[in-house]
PDB file with SEQRES, HELIX, SHEET and CRYST1 records, atoms N, CA, C and O in Angstrom:
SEQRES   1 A   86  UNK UNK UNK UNK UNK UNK UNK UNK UNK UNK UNK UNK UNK          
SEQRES   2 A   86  UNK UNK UNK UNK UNK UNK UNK UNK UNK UNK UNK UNK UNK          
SEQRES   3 A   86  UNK UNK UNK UNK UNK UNK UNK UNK UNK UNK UNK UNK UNK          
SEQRES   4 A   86  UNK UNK UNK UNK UNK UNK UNK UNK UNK UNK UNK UNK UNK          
SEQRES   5 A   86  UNK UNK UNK UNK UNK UNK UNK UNK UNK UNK UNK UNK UNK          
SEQRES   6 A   86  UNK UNK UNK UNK UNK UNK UNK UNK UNK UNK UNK UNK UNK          
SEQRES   7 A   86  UNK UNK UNK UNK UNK UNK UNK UNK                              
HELIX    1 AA1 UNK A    2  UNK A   26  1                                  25    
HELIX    2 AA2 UNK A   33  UNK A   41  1                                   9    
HELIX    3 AA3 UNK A   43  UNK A   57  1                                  15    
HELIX    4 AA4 UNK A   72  UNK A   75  5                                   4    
HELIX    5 AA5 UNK A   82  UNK A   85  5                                   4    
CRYST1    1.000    1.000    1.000  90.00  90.00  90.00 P 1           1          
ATOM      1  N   UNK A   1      32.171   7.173  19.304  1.00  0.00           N  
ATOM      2  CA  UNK A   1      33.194   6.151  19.429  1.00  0.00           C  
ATOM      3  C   UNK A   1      32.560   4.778  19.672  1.00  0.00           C  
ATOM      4  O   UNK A   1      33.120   3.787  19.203  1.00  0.00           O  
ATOM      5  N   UNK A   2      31.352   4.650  20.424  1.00  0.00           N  
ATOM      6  CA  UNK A   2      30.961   3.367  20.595  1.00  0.00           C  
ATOM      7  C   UNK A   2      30.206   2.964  19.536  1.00  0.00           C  
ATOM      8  O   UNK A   2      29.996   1.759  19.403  1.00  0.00           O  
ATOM      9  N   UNK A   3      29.706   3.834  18.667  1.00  0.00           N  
ATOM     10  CA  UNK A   3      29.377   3.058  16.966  1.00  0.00           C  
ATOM     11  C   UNK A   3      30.461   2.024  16.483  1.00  0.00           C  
ATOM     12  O   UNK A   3      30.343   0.838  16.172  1.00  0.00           O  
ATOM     13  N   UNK A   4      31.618   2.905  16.525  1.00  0.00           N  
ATOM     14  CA  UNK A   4      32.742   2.359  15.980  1.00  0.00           C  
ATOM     15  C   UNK A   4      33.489   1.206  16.735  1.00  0.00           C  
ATOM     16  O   UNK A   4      34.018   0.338  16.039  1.00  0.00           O  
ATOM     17  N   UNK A   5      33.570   1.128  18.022  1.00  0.00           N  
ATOM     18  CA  UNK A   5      33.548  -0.262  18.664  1.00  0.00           C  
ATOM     19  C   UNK A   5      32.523  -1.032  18.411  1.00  0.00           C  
ATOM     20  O   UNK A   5      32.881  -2.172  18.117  1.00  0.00           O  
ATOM     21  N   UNK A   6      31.121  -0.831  18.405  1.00  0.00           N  
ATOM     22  CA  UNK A   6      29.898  -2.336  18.156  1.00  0.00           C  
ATOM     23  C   UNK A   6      30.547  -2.734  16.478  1.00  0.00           C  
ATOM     24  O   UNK A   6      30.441  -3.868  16.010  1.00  0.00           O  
ATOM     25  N   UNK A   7      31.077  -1.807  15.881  1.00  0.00           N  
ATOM     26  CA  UNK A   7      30.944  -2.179  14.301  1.00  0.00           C  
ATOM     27  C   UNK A   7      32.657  -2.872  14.555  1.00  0.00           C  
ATOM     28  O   UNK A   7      33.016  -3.952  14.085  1.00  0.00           O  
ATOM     29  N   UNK A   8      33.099  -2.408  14.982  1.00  0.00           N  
ATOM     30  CA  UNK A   8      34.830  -3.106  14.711  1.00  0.00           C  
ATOM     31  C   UNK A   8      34.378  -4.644  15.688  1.00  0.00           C  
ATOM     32  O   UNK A   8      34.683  -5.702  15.138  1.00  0.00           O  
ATOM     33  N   UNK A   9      33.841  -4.713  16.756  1.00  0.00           N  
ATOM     34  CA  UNK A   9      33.533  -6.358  17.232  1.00  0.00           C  
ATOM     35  C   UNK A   9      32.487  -6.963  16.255  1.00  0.00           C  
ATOM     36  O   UNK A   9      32.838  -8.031  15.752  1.00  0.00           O  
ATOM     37  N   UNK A  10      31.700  -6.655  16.019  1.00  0.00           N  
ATOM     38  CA  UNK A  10      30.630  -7.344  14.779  1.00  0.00           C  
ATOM     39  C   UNK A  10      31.892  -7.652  13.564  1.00  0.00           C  
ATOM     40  O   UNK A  10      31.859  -8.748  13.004  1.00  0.00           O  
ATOM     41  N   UNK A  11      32.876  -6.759  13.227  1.00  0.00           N  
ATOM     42  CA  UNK A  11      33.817  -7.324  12.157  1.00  0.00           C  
ATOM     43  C   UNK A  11      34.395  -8.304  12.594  1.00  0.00           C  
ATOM     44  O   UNK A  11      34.523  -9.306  11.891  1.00  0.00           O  
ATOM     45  N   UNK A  12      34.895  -8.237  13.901  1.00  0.00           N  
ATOM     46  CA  UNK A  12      35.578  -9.237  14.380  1.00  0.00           C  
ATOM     47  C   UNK A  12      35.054 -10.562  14.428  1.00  0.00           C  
ATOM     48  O   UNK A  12      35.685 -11.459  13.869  1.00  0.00           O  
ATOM     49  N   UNK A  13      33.641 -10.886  15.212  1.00  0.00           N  
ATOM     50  CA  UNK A  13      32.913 -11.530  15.414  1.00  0.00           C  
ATOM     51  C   UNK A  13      32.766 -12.519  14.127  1.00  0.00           C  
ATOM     52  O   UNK A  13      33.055 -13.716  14.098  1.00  0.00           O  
ATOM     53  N   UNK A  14      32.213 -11.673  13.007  1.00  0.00           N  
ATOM     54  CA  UNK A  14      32.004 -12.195  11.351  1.00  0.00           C  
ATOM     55  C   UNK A  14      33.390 -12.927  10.895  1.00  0.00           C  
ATOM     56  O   UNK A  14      33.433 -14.034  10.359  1.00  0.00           O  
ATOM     57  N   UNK A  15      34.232 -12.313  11.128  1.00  0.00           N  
ATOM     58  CA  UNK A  15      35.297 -13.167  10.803  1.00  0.00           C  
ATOM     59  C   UNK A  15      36.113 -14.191  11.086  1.00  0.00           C  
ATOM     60  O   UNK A  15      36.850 -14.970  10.481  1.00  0.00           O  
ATOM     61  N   UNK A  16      35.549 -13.822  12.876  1.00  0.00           N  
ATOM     62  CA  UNK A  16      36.264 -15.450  13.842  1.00  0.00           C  
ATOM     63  C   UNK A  16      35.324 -16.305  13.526  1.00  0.00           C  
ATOM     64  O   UNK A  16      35.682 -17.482  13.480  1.00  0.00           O  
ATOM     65  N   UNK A  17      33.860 -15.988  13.217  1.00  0.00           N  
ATOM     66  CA  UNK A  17      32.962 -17.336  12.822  1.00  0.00           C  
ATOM     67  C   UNK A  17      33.224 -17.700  11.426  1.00  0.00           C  
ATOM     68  O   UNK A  17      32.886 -18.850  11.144  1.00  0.00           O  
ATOM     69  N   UNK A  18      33.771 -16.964  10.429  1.00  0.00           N  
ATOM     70  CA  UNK A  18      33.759 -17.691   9.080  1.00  0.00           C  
ATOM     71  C   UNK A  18      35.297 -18.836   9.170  1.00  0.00           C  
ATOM     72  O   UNK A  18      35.302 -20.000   8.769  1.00  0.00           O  
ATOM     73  N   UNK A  19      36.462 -18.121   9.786  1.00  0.00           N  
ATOM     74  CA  UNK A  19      37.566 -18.987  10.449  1.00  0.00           C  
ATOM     75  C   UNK A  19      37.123 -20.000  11.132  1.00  0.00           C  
ATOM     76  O   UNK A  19      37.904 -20.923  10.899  1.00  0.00           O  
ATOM     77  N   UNK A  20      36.340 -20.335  11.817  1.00  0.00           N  
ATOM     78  CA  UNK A  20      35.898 -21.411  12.193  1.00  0.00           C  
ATOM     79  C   UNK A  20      35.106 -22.129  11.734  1.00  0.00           C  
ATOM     80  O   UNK A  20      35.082 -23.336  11.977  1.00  0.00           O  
ATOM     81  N   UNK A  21      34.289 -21.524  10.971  1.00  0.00           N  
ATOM     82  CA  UNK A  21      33.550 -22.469   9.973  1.00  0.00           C  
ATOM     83  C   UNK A  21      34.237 -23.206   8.618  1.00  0.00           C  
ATOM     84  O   UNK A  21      34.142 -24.319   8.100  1.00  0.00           O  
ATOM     85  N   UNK A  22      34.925 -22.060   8.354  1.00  0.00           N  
ATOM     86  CA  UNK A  22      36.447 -23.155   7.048  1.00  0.00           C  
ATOM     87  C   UNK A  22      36.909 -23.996   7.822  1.00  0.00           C  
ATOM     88  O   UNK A  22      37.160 -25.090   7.315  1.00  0.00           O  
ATOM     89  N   UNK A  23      37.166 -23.832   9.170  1.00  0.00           N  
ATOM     90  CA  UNK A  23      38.160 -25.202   9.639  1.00  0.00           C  
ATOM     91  C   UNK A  23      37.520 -26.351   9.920  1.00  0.00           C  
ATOM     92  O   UNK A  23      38.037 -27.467   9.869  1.00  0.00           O  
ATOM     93  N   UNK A  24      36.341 -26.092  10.234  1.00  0.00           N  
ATOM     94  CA  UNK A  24      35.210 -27.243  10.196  1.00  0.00           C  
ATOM     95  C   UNK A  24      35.345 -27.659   8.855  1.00  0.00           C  
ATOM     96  O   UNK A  24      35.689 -28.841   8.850  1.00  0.00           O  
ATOM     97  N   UNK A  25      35.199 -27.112   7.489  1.00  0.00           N  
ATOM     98  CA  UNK A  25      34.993 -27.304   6.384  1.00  0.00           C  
ATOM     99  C   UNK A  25      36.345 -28.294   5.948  1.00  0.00           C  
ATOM    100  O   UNK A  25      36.200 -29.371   5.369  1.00  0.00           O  
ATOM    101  N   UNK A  26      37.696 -27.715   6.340  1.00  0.00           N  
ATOM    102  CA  UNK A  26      38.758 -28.380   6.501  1.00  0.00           C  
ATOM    103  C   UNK A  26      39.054 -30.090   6.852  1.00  0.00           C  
ATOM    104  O   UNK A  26      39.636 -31.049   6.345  1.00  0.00           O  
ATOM    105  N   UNK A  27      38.090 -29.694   8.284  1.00  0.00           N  
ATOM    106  CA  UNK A  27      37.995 -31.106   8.720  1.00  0.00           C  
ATOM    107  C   UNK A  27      37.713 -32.158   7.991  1.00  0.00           C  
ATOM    108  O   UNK A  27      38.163 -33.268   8.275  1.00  0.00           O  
ATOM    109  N   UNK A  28      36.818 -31.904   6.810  1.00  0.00           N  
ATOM    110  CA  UNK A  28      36.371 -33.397   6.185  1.00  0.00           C  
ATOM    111  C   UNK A  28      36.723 -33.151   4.863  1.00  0.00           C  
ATOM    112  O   UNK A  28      36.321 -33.984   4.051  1.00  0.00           O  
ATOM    113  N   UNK A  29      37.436 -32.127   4.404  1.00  0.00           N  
ATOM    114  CA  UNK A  29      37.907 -31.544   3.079  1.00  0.00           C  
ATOM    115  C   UNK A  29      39.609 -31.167   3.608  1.00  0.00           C  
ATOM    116  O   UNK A  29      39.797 -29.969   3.820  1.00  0.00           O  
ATOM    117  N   UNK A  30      40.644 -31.965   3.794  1.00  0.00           N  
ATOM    118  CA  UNK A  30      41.647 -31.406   4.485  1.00  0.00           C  
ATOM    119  C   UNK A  30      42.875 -31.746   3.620  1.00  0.00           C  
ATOM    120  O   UNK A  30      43.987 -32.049   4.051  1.00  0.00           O  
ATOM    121  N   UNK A  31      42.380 -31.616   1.916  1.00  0.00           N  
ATOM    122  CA  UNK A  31      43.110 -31.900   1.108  1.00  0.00           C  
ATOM    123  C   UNK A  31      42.296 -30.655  -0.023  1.00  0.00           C  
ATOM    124  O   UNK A  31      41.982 -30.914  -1.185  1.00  0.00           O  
ATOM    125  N   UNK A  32      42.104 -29.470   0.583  1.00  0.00           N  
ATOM    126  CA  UNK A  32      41.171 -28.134  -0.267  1.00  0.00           C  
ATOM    127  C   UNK A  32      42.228 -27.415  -0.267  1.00  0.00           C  
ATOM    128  O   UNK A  32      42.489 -27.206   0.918  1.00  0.00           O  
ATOM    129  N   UNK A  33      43.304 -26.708  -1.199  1.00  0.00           N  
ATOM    130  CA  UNK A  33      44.319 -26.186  -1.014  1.00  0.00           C  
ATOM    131  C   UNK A  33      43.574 -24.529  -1.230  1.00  0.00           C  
ATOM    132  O   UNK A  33      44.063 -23.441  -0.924  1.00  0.00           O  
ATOM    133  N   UNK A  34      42.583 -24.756  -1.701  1.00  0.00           N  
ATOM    134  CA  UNK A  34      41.595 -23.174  -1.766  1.00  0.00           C  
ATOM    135  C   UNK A  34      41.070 -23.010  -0.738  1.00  0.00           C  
ATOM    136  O   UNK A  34      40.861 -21.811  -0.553  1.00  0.00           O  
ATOM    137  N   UNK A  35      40.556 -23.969   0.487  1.00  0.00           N  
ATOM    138  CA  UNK A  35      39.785 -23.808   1.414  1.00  0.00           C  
ATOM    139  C   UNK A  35      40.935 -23.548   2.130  1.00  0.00           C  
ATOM    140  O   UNK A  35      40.798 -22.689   3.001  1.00  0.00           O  
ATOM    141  N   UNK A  36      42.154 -24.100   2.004  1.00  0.00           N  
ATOM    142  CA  UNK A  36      42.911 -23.627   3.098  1.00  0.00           C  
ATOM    143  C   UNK A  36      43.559 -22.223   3.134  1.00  0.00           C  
ATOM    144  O   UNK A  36      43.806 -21.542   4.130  1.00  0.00           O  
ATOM    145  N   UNK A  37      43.758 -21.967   1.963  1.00  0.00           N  
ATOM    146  CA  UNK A  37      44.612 -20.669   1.641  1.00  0.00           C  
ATOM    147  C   UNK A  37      43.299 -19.806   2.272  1.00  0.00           C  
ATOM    148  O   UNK A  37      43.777 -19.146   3.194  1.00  0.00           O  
ATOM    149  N   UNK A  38      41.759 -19.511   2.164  1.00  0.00           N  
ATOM    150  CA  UNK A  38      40.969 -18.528   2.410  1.00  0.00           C  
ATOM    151  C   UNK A  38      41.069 -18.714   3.880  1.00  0.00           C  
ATOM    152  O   UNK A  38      41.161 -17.686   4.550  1.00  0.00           O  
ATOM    153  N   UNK A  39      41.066 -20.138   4.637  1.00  0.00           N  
ATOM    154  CA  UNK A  39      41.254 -19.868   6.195  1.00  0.00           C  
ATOM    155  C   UNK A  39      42.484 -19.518   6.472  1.00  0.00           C  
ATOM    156  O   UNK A  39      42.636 -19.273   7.669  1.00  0.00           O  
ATOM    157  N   UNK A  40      43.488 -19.392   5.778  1.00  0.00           N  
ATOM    158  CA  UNK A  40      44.983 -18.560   6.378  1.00  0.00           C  
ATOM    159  C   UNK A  40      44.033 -17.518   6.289  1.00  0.00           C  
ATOM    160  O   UNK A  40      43.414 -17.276   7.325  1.00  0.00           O  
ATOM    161  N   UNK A  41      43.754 -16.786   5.189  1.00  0.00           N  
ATOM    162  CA  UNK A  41      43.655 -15.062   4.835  1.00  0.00           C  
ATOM    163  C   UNK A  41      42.485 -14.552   6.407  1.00  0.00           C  
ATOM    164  O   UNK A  41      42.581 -13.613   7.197  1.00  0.00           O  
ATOM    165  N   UNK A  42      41.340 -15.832   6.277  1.00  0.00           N  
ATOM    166  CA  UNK A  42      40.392 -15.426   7.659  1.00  0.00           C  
ATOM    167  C   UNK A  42      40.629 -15.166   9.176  1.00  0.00           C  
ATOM    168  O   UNK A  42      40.134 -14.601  10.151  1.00  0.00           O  
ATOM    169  N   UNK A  43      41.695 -15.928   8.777  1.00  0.00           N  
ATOM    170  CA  UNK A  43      42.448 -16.141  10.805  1.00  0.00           C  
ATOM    171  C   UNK A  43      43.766 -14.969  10.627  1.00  0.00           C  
ATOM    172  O   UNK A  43      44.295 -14.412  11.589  1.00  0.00           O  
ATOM    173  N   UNK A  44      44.017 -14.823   9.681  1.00  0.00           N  
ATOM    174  CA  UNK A  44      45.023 -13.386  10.082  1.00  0.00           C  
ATOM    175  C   UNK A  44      44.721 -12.093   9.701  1.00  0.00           C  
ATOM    176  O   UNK A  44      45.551 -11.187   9.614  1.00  0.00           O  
ATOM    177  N   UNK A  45      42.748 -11.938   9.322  1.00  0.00           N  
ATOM    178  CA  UNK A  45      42.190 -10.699   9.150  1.00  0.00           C  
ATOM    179  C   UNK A  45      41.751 -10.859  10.778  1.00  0.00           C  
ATOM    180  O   UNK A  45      41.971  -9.857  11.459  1.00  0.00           O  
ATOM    181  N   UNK A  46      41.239 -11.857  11.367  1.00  0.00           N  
ATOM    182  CA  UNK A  46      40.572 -12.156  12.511  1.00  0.00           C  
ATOM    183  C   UNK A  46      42.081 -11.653  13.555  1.00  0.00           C  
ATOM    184  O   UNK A  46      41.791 -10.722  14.306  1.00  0.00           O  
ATOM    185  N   UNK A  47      42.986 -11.944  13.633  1.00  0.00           N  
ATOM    186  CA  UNK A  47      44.241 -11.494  14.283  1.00  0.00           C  
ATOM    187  C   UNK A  47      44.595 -10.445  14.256  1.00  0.00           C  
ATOM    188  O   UNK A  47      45.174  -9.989  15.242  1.00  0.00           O  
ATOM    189  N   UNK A  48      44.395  -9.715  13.187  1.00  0.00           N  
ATOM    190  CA  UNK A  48      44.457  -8.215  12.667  1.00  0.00           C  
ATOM    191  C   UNK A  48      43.221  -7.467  13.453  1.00  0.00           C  
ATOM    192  O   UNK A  48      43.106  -6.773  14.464  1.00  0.00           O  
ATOM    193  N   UNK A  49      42.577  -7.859  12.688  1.00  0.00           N  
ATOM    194  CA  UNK A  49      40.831  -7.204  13.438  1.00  0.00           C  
ATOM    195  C   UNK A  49      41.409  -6.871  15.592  1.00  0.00           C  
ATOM    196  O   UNK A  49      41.324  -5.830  16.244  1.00  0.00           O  
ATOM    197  N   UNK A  50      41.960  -8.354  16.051  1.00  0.00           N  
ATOM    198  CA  UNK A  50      41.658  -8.226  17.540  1.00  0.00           C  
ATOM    199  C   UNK A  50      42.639  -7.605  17.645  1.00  0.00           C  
ATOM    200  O   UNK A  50      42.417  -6.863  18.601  1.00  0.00           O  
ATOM    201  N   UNK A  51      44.027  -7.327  17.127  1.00  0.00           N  
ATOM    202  CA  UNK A  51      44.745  -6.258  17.813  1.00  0.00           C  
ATOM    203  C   UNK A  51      44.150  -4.908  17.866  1.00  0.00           C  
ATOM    204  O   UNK A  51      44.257  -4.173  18.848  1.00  0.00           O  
ATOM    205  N   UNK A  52      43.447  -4.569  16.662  1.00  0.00           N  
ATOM    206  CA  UNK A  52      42.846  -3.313  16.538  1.00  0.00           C  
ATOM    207  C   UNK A  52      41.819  -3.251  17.235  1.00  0.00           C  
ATOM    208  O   UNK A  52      41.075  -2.301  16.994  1.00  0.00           O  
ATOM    209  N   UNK A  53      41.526  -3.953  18.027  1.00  0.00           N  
ATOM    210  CA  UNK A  53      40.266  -3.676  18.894  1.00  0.00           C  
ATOM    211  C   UNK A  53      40.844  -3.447  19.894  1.00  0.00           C  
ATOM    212  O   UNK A  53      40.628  -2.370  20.449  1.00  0.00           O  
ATOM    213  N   UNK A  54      41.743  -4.354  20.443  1.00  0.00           N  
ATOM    214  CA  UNK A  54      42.577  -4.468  21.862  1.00  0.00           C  
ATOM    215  C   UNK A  54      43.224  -3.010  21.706  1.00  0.00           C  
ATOM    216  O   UNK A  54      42.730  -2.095  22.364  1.00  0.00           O  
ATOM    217  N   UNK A  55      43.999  -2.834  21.100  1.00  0.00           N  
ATOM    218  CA  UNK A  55      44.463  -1.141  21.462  1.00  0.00           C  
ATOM    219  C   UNK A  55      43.889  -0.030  21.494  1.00  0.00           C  
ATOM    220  O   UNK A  55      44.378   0.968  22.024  1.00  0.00           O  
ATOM    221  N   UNK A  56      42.176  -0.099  20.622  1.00  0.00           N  
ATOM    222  CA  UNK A  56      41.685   0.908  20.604  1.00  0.00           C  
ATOM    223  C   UNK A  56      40.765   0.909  22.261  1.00  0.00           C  
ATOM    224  O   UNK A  56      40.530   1.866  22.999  1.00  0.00           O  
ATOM    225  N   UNK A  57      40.379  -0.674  22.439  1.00  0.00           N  
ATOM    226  CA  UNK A  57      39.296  -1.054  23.230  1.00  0.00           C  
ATOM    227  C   UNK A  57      39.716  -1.372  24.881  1.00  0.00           C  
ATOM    228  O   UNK A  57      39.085  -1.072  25.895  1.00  0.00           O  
ATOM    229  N   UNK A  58      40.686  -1.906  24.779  1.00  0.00           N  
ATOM    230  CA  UNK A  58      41.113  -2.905  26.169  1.00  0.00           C  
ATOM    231  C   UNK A  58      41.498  -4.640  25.966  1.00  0.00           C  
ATOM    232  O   UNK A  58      42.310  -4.816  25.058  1.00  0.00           O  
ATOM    233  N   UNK A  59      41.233  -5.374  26.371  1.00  0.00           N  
ATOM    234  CA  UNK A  59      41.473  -7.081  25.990  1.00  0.00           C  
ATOM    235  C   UNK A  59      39.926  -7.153  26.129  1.00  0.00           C  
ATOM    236  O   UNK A  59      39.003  -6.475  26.580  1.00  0.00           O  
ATOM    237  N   UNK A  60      40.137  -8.336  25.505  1.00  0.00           N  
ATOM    238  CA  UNK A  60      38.779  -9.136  24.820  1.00  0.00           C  
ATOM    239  C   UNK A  60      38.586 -10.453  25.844  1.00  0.00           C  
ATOM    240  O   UNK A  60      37.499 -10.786  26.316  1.00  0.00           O  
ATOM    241  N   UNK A  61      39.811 -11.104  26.080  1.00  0.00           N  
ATOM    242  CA  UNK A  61      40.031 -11.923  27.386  1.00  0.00           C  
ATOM    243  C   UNK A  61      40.953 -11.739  28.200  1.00  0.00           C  
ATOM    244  O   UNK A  61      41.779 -10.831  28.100  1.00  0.00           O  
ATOM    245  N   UNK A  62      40.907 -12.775  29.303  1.00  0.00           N  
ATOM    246  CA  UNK A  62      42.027 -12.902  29.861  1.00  0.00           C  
ATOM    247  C   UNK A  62      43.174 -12.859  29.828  1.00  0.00           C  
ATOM    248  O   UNK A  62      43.845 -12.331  30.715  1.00  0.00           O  
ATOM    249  N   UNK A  63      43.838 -13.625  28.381  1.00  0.00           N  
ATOM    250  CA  UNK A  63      44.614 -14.141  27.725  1.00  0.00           C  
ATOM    251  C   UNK A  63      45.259 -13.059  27.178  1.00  0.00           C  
ATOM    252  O   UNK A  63      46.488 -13.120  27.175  1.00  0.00           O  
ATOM    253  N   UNK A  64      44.563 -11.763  26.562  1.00  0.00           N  
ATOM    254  CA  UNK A  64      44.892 -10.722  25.847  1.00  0.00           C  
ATOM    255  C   UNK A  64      45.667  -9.659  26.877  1.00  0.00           C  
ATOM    256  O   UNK A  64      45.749  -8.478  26.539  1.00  0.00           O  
ATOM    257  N   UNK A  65      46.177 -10.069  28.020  1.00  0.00           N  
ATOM    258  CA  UNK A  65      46.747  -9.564  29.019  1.00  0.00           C  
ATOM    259  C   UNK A  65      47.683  -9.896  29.164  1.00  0.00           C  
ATOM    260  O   UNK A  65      48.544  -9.076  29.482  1.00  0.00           O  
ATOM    261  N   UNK A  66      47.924 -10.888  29.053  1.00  0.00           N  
ATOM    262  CA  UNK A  66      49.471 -11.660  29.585  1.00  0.00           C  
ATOM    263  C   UNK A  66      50.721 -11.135  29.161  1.00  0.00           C  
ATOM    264  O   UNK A  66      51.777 -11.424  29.724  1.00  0.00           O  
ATOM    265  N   UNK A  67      50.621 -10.247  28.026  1.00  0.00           N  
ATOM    266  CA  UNK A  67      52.044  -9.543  27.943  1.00  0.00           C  
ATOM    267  C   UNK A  67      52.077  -8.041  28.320  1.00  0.00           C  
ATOM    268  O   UNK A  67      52.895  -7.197  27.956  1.00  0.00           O  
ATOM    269  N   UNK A  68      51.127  -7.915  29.039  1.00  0.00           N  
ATOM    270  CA  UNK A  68      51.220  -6.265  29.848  1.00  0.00           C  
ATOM    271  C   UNK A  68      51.623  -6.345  30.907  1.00  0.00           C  
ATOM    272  O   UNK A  68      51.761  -7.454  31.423  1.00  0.00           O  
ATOM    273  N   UNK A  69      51.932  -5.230  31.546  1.00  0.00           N  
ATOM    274  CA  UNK A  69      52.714  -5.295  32.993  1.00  0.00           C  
ATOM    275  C   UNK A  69      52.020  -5.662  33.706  1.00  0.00           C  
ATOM    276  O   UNK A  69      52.558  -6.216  34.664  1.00  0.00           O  
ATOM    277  N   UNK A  70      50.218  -5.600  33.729  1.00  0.00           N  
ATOM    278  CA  UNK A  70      50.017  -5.890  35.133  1.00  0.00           C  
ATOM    279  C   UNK A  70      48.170  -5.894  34.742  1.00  0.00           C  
ATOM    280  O   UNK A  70      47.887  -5.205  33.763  1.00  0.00           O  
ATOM    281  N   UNK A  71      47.387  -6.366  35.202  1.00  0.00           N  
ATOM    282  CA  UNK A  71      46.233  -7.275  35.045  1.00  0.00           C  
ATOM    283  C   UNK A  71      45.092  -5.649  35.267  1.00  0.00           C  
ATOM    284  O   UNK A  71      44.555  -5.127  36.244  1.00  0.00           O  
ATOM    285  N   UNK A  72      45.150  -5.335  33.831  1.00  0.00           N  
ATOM    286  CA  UNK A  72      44.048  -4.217  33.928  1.00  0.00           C  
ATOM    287  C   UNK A  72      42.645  -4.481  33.719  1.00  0.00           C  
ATOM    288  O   UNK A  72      42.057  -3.406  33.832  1.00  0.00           O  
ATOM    289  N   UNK A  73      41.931  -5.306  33.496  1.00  0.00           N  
ATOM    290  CA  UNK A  73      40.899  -5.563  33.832  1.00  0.00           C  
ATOM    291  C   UNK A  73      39.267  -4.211  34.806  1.00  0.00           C  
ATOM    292  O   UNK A  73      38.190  -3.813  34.362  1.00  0.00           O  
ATOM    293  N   UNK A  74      40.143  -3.940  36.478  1.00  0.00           N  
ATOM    294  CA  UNK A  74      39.534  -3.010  36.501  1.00  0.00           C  
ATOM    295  C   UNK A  74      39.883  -1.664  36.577  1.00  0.00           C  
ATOM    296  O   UNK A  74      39.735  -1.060  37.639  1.00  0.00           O  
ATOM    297  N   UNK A  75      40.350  -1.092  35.532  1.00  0.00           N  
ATOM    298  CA  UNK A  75      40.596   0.259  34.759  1.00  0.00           C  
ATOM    299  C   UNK A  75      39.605   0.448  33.781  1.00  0.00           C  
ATOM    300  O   UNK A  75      39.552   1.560  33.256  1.00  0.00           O  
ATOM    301  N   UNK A  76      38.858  -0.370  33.455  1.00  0.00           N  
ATOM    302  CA  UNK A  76      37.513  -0.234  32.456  1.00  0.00           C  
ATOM    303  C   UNK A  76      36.305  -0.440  33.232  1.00  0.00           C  
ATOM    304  O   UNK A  76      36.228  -1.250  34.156  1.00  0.00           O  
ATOM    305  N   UNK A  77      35.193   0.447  32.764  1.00  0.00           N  
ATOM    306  CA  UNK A  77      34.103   0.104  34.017  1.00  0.00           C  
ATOM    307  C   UNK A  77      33.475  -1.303  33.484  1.00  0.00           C  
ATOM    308  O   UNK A  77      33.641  -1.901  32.421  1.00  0.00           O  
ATOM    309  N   UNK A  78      32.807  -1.553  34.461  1.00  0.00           N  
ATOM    310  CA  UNK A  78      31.830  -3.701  34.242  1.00  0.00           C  
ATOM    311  C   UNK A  78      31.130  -2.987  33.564  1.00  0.00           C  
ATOM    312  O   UNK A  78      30.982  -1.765  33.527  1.00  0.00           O  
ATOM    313  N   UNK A  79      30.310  -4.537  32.535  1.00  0.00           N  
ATOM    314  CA  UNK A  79      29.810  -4.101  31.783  1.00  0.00           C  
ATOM    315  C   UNK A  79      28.000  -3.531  32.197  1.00  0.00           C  
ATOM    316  O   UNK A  79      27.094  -3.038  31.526  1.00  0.00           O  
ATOM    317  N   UNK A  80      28.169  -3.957  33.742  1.00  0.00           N  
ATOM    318  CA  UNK A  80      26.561  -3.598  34.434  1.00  0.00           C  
ATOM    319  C   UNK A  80      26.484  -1.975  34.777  1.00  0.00           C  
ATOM    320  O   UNK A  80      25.430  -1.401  35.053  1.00  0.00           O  
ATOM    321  N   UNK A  81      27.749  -1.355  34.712  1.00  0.00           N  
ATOM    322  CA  UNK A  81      27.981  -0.031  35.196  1.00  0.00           C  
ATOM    323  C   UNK A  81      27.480   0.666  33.442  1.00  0.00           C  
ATOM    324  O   UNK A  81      27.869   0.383  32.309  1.00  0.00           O  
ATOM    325  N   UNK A  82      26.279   1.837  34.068  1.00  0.00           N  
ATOM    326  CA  UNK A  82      25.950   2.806  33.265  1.00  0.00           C  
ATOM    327  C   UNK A  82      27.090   3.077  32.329  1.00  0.00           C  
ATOM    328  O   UNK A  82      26.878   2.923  31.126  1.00  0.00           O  
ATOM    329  N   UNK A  83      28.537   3.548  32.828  1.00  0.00           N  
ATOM    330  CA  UNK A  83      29.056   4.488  31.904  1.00  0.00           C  
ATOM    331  C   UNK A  83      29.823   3.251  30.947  1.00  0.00           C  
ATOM    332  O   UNK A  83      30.412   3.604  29.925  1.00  0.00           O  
ATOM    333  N   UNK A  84      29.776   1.584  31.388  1.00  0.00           N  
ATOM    334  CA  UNK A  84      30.227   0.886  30.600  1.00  0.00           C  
ATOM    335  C   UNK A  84      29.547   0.193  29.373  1.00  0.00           C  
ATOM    336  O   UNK A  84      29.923  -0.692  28.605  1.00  0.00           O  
ATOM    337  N   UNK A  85      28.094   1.131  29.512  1.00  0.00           N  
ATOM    338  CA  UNK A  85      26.933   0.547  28.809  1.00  0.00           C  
ATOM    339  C   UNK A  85      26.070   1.542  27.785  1.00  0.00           C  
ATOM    340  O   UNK A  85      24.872   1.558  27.503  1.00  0.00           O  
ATOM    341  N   UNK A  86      27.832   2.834  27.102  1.00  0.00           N  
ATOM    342  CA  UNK A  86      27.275   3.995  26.582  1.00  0.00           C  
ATOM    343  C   UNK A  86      27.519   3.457  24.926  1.00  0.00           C  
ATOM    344  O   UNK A  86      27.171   4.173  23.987  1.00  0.00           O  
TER     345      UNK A  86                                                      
END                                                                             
């Protein structure tokens, strides 16, 4: 299972940096109706990607909490604890 979590955050990862790198690209090109349509498709594979991590995984931040009942955080071991480091 933890193959499959390092490889589903490395997807994630690859895709929040190419979303951010089109919007940079955006910035000085903000009349690219191709650059924009590929950063829609990047930021809602990147949105896609983090729900599927968050339900398989836990939250990614803080933020990824705020609509649960109640601040689970420590229900997962730290990441200095052996069994959080399998």
């Amino acid at each position: 299972m933890e193959c499959g979590r390092n490889e589903l955050l490395k997807q994630l990862q690859s895709y929040n940096f190419a979303a951010y790198d089109m919007l940079l690209y955006l910035d000085t090109h903000p009349n690219d109706k191709k650059a924009f349509e590929l950063f829609k498709s990047l930021a809602e594979k990147t949105k896609s990607l983090k729900r599927e991590f968050e339900k398989a995984f836990g939250p990614l931040t803080p933020f990824s909490t705020a609509s649960q009942p109640c601040f689970n955080w420590l229900e997962s071991p730290w990441p200095w604890e052996k069994e959080g480091n399998k």
